[in-house]
LUMNUVO-423740 format. One record per residue: residue in one letter; x negated, y, z negated of N, C-alpha, C in turn. Coordinates in Angstrom, 1 decimal. Layout:
SITE  type  n_east  n_north  n_up  ca_east  ca_north  ca_up  c_east  c_north  c_up
SITE  A  X  Y  Z  X  Y  Z  X  Y  Z
...
***
This chain:
SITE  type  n_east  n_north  n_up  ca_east  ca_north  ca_up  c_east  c_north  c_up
SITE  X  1.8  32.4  -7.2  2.1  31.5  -6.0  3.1  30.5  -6.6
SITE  X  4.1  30.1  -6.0  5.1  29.6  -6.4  6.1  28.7  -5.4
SITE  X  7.1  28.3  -5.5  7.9  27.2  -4.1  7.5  25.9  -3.9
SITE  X  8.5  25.2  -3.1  7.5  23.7  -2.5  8.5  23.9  -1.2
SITE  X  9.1  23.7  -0.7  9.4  24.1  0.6  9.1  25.1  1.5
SITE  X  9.2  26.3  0.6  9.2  28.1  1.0  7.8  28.5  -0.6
SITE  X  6.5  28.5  0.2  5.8  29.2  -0.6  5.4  30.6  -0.5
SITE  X  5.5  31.1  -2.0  6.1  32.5  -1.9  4.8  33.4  -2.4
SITE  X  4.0  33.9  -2.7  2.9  34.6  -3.5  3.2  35.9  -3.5
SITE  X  3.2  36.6  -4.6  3.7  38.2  -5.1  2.7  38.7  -6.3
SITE  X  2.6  39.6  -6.3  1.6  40.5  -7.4  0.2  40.6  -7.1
SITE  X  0.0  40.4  -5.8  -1.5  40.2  -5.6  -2.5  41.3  -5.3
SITE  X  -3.8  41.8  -6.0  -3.9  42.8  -5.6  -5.6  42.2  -4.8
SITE  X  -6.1  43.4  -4.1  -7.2  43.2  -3.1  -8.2  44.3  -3.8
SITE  X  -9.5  44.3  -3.6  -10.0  45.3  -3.9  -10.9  46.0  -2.5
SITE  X  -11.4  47.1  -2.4  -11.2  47.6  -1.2  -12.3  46.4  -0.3
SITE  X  -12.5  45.7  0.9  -13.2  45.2  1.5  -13.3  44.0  1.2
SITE  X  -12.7  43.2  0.3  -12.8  42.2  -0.6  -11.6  41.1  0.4
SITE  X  -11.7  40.3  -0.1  -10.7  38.6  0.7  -10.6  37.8  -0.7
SITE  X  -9.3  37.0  -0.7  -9.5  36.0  -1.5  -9.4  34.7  -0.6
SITE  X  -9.4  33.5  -1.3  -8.7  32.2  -0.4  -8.0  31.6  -1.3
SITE  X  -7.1  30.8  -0.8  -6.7  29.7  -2.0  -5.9  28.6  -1.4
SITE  X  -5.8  27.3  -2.0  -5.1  26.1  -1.2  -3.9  25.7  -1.8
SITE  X  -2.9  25.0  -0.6  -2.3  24.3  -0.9  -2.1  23.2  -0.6
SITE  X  -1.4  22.4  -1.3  -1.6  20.6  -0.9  0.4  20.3  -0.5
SITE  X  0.2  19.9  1.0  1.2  19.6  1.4  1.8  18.3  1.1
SITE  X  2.4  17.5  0.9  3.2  16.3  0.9  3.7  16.2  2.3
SITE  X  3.3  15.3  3.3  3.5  14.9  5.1  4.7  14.0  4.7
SITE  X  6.4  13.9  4.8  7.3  13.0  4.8  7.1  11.8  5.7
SITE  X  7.3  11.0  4.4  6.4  9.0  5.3  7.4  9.1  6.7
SITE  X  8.5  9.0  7.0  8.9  9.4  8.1  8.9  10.2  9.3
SITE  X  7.5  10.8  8.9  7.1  12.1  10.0  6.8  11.1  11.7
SITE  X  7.0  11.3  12.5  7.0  10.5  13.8  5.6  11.4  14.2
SITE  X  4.6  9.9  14.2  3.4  10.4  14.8  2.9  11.0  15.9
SITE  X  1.7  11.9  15.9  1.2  12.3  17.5  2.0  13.7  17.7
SITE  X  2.8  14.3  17.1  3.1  15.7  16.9  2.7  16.6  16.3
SITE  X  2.7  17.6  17.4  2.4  19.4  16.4  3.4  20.0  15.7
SITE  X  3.2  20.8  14.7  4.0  21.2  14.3  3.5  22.5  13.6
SITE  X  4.1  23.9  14.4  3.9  24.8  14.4  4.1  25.7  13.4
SITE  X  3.2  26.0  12.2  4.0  27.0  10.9  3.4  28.2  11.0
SITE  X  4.1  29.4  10.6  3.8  30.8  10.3  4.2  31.3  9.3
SITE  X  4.0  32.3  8.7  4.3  32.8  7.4  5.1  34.3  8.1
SITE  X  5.3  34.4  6.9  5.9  36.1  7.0  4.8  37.0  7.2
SITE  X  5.3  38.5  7.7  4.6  39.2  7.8  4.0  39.6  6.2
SITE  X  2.4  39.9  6.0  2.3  40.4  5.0  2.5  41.7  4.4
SITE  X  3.1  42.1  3.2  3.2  43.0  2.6  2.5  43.9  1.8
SITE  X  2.6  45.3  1.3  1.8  45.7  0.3  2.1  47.3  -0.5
SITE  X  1.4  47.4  -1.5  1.3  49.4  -1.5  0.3  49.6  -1.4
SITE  X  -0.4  50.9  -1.0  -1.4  51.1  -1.0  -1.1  52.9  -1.7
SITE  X  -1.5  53.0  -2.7  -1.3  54.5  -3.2  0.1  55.3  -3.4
SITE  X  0.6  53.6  -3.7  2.5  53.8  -3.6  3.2  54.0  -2.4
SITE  X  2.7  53.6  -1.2  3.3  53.7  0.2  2.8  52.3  0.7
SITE  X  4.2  51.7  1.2  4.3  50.7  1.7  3.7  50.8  3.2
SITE  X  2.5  49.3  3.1  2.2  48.8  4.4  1.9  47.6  4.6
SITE  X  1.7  46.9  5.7  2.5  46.0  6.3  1.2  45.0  6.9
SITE  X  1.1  43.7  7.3  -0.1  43.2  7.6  0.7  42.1  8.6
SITE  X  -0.2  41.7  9.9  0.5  40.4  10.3  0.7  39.5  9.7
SITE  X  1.6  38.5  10.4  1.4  37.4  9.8  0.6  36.1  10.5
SITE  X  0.4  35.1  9.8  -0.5  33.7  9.5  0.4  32.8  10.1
SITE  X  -0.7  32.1  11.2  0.0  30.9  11.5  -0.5  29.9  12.2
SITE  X  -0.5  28.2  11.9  -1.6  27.3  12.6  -0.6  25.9  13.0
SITE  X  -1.3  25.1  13.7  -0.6  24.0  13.9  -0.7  22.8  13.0
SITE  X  -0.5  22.1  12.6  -0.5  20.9  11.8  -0.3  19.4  12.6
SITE  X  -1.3  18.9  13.0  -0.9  17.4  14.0  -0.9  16.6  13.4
SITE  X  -0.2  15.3  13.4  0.0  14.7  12.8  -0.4  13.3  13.6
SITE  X  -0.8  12.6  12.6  -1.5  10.9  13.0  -1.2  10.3  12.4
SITE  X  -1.1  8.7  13.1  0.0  7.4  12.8  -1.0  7.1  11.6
SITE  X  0.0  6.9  10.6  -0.8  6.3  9.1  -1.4  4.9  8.7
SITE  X  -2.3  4.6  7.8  -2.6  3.5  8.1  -1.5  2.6  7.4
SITE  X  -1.5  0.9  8.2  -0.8  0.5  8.0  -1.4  -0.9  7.0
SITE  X  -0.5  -2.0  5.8  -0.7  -2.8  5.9  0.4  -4.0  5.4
SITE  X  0.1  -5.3  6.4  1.2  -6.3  6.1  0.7  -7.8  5.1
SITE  X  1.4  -8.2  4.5  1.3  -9.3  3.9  2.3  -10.3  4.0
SITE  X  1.5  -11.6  4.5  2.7  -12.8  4.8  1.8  -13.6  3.8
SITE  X  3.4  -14.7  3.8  2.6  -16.2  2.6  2.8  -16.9  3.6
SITE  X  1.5  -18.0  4.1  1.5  -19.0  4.7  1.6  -20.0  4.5
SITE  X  3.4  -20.0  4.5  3.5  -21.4  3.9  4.5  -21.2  2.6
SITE  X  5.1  -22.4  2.6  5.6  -22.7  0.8  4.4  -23.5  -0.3
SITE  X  5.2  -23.5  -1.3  4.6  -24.3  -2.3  5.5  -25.2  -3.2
SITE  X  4.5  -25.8  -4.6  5.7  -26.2  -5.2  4.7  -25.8  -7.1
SITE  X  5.8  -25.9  -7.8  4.9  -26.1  -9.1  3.8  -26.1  -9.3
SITE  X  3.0  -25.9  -9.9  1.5  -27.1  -10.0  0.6  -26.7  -8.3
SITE  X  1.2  -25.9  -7.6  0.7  -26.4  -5.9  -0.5  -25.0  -5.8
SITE  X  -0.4  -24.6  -4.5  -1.6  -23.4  -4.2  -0.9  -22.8  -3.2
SITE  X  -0.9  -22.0  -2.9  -0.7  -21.0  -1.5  -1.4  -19.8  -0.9
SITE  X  -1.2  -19.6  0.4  -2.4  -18.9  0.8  -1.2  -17.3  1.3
SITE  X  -1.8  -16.3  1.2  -0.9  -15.1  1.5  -2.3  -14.5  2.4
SITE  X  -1.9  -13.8  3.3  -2.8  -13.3  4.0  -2.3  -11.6  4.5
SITE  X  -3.0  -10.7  3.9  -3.0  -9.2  4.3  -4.2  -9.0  5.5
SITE  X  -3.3  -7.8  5.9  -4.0  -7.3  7.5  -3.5  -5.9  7.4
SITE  X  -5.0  -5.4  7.3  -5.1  -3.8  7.3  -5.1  -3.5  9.3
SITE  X  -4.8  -1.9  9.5  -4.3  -1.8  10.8  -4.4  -0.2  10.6
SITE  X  -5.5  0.3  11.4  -5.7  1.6  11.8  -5.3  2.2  13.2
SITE  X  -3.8  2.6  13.1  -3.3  3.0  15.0  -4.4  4.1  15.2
SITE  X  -4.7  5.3  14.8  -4.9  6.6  15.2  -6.3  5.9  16.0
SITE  X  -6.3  6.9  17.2  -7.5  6.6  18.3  -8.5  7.3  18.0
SITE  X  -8.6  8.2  16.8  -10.2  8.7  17.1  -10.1  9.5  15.7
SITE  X  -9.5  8.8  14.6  -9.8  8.7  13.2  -10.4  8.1  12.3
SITE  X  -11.3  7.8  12.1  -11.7  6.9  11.1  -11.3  6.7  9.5
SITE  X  -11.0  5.9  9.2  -10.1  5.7  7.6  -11.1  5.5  6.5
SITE  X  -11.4  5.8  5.4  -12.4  5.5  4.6  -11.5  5.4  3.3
SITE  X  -12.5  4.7  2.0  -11.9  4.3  1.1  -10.3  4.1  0.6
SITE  X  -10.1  3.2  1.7  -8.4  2.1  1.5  -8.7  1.3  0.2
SITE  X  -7.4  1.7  -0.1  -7.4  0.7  -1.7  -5.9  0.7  -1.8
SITE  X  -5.5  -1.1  -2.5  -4.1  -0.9  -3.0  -4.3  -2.4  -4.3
SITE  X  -3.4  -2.1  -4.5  -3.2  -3.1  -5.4  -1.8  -3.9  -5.0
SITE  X  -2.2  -5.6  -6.0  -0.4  -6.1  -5.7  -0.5  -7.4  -7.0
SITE  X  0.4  -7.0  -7.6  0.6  -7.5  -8.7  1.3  -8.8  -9.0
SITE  X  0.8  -9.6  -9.0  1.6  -11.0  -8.6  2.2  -11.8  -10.0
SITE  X  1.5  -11.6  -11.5  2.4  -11.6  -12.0  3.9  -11.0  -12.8
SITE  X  4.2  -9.6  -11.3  5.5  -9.6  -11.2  6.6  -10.0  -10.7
SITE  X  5.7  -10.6  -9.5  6.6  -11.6  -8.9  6.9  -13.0  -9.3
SITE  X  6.1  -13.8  -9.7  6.0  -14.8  -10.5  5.3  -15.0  -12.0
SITE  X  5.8  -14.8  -13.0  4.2  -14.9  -14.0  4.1  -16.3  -14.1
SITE  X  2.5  -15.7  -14.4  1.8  -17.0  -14.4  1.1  -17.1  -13.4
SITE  X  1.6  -16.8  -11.8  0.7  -16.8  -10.4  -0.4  -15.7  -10.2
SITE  X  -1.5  -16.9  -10.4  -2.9  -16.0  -10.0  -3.8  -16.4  -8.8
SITE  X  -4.2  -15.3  -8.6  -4.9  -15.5  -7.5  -6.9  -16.1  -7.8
SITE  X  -7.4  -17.1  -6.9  -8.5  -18.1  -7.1  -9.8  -17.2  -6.1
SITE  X  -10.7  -17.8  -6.7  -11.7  -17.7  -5.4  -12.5  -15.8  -5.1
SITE  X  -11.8  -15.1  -6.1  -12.2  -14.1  -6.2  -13.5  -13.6  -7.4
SITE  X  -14.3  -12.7  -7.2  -14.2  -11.5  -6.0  -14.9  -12.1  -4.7
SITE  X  -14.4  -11.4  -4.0  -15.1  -11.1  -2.3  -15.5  -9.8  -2.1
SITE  X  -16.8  -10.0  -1.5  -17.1  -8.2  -0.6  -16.9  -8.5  0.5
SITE  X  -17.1  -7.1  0.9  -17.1  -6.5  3.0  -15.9  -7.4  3.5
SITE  X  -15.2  -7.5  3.1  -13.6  -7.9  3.7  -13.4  -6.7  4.7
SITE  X  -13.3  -5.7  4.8  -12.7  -5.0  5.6  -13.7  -3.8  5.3
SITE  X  -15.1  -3.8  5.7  -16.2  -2.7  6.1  -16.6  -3.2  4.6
SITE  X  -18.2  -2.5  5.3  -19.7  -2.6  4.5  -18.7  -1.7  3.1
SITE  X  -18.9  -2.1  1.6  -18.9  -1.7  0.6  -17.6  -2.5  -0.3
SITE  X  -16.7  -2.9  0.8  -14.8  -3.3  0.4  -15.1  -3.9  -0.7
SITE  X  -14.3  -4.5  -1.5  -13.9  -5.4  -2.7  -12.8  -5.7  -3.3
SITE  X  -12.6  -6.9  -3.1  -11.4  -7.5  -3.5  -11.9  -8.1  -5.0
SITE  X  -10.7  -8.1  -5.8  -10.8  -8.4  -7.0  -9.7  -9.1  -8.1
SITE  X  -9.6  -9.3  -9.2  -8.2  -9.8  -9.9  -8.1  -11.4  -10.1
SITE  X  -7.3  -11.7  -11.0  -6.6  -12.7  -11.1  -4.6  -12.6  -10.9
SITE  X  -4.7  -12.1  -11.6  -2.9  -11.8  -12.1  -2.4  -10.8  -11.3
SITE  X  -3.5  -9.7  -11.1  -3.3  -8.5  -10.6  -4.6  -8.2  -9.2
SITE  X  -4.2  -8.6  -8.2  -5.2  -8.2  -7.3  -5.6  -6.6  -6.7
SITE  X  -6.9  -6.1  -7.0  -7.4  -5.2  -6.5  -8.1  -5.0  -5.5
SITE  X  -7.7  -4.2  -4.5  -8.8  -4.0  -2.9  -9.3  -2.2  -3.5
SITE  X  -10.1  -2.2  -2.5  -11.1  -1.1  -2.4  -11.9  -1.1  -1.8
SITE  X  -12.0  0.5  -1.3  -13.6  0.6  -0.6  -13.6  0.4  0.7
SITE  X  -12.6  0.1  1.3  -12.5  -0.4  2.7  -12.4  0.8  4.1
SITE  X  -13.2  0.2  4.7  -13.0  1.4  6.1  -12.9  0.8  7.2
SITE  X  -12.1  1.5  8.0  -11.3  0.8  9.4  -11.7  2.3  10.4
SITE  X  -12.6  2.0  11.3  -12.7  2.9  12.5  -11.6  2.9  13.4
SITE  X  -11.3  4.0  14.4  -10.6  4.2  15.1  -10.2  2.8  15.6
SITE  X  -8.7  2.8  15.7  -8.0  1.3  16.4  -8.7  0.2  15.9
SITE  X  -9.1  0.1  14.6  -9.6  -1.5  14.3  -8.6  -2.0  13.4
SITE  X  -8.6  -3.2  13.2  -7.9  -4.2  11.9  -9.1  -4.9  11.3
SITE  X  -8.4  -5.0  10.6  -9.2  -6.8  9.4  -7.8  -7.3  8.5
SITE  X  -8.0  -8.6  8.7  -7.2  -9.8  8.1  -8.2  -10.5  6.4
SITE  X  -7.5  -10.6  6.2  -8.4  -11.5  5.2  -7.5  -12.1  4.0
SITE  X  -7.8  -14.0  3.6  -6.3  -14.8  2.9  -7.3  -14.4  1.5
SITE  X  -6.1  -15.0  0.6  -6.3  -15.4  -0.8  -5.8  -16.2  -1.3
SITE  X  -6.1  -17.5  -1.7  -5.2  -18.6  -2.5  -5.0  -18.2  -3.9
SITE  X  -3.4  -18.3  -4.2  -2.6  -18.3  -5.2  -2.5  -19.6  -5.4
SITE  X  -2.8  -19.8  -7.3  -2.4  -21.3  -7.7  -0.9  -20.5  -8.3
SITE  X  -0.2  -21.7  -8.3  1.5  -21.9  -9.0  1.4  -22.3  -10.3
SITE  X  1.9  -21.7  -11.0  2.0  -22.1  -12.5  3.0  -23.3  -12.3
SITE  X  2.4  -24.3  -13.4  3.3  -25.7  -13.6  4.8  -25.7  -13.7
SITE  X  4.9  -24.6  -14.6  5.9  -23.6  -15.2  7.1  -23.3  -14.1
SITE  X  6.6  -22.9  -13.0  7.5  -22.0  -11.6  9.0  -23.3  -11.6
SITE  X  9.8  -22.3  -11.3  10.8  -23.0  -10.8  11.0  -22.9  -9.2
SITE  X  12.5  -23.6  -8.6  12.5  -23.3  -7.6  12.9  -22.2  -7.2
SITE  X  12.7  -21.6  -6.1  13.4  -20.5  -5.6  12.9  -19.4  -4.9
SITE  X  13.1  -18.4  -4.6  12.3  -17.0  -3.7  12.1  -16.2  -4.9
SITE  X  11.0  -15.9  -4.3  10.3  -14.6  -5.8  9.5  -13.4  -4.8
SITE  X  10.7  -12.6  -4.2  9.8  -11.0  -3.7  9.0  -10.7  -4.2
SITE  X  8.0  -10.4  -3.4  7.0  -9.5  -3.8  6.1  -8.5  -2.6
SITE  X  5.8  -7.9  -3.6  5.3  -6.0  -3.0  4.1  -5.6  -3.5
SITE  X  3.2  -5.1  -2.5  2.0  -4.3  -2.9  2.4  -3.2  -3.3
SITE  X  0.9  -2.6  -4.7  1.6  -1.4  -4.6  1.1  -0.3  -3.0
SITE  X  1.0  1.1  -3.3  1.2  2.1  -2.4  -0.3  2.2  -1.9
SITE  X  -0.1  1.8  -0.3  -2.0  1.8  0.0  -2.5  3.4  -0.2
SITE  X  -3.3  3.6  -0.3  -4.0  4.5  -0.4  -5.4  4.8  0.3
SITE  X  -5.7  6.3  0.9  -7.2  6.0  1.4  -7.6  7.3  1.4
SITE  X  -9.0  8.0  1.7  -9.5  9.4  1.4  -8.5  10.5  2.4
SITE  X  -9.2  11.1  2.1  -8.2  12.8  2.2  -6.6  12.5  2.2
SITE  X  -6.3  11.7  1.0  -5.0  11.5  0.2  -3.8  11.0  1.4
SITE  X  -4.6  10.2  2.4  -3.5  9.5  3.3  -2.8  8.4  2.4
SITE  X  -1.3  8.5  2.4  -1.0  6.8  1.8  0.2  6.8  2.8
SITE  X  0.5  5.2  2.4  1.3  4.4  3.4  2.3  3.8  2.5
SITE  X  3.7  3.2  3.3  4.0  2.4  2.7  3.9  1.0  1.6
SITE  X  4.4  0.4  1.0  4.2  -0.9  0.2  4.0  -2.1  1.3
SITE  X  3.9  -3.1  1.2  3.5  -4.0  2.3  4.2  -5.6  1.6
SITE  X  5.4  -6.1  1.9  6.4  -7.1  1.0  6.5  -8.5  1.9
SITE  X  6.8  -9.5  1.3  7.2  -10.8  1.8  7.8  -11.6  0.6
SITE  X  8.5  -12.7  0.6  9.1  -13.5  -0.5  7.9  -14.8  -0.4
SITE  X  8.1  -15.6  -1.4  7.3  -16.7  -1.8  8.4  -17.7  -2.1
SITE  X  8.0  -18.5  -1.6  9.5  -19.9  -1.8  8.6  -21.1  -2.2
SITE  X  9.2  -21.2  -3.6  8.7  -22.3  -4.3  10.0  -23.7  -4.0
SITE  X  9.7  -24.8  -3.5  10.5  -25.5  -3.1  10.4  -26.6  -4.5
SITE  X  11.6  -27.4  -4.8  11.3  -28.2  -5.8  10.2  -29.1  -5.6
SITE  X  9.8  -29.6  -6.9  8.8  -31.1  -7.1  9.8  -32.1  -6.8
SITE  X  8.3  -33.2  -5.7  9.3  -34.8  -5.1  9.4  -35.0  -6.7
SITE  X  10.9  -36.0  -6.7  11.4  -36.8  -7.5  10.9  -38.1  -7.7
SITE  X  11.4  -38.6  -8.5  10.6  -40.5  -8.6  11.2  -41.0  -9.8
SITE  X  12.0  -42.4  -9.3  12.6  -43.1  -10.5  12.9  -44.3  -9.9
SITE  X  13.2  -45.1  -11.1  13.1  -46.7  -10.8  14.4  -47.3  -11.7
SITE  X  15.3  -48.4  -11.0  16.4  -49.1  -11.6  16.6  -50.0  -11.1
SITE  X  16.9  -50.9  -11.9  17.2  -52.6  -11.8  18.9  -52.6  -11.4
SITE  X  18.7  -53.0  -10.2  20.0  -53.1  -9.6  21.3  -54.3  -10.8
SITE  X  20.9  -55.1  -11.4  21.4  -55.6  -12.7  20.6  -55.7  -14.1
SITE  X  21.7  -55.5  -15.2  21.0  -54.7  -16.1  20.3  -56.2  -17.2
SITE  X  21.7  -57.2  -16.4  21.4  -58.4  -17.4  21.0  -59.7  -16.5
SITE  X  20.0  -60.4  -16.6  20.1  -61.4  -15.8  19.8  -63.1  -16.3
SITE  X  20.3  -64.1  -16.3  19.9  -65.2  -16.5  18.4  -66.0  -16.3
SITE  X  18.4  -66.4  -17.4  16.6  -66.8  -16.9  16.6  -67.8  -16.0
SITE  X  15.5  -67.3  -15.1  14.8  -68.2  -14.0  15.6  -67.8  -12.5
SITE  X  16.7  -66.5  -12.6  16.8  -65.2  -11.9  16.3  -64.3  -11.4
SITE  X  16.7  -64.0  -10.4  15.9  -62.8  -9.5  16.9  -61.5  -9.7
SITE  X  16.0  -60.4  -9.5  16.6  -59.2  -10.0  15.6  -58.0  -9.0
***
C-alpha cells in the first residue's frame, strides 16, 4: 500500500473465502469549507486467478465534513513592567450535533515575552467536568469537552517581568487539538507593554542667596 493523494495497493493475495481490512488516515485540508459531501471511489478491482485475469467492482463512500472546533485569545487591556494582565481564551463548537471531547492546546508565553508568567494556576472544569488548565511560563489546557453548539470563556492573569520593555510582543497558541484527531488553527493577539510613568524633580535655580526663595 503506498501514495498520499492516489493510494495504490498491488501484490495482494486472498485465500479462497477469506477478506482482509486495513486503514487509512486521511489529512482533511484546514481550508476544507464545512457542511459538504464529498464523494470518493476507487478503481475497479483487479486480479489473477489461475493466471487469467479478473476483474471486481469498485469502492466508494461519502466523506461529510464538519466546521472544526474553534479557539480565540484576546489581552484585555495593556500593561506596563512590573504590572499584570488578563488574556482571555474562548473555546467555540459550530457543528450542531457533534460533540468534542478531549480539546487540549498549549501557549507558550515565554516566547512571546520571557519572563511572562501566568498566576493563579491550576484551575479545573474550565470548559467540561475533567478540563485542566495548568503552567507558569508555558500554559497547558486539557481534557475539555464542548457539546454540540456550546462555548466556554475562561481569563488568566499574566504578571510582567520588571525586565519587559516597551512595545508589542505577538503571541500564538500552539495547534488546538481534540479526539478522533480533529485540530484547528493557532489562536494569536499582540500584548502592548506601554512605558513606566516617569518622575523627576529640579530647582528652577541652581544657586540662590540666603534668606531666598527657590
Amino acid at each position: 500500500l503506498s501514495g498520499t493523494s492516489l493510494i495504490t495497493l498491488t501484490g495482494g493475495t486472498l485465500a479462497a473465502d477469506s477478506s482482509q481490512t486495513f486503514s487509512v488516515t486521511l489529512q482533511v485540508p484546514s481550508d476544507t469549507a464545512p457542511g459538504v459531501e464529498h464523494s470518493s471511489a476507487s478503481s475497479a478491482a483487479s486480479a489473477t486467478h489461475n493466471g487469467t485475469a479478473v476483474s471486481g467492482d469498485a469502492a466508494s463512500d461519502t466523506l461529510s465534513v464538519t466546521p472544526g472546533l474553534h479557539l480565540t485569545k484576546e489581552f484585555l487591556g495593556e500593561s506596563i513592567a512590573g504590572g499584570s494582565v488578563t488574556v482571555r481564551y474562548t473555546l467555540t463548537n459550530p457543528n450542531t450535533n457533534v460533540t468534542i471531547e478531549q480539546i487540549s492546546f498549549t501557549d507558550n508565553w515565554d516566547a512571546a515575552l520571557s519572563g511572562l508568567v501566568a498566576t493563579g494556576l491550576p484551575l479545573n472544569d474550565l470548559c467540561g467536568d475533567g478540563s485542566r488548565l495548568s503552567g507558569t511560563s508555558t500554559l497547558n489546557f486539557a481534557g475539555g469537552t464542548l457539546r454540540a453548539g456550546a462555548s466556554c470563556s475562561f481569563d488568566v492573569v499574566l504578571s510582567v517581568p520588571n525586565s519587559a520593555t516597551a512595545g508589542s510582543y505577538p503571541s500564538s497558541t500552539g495547534t488546538l487539538a481534540a479526539s478522533s484527531s480533529i485540530t484547528s488553527a493557532t489562536a494569536s493577539d499582540t500584548l502592548h507593554i506601554n512605558p513606566a510613568p516617569g518622575f523627576s524633580k529640579a530647582f528652577a535655580a541652581d544657586t540662590i542667596a540666603q534668606g531666598e526663595t527657590v
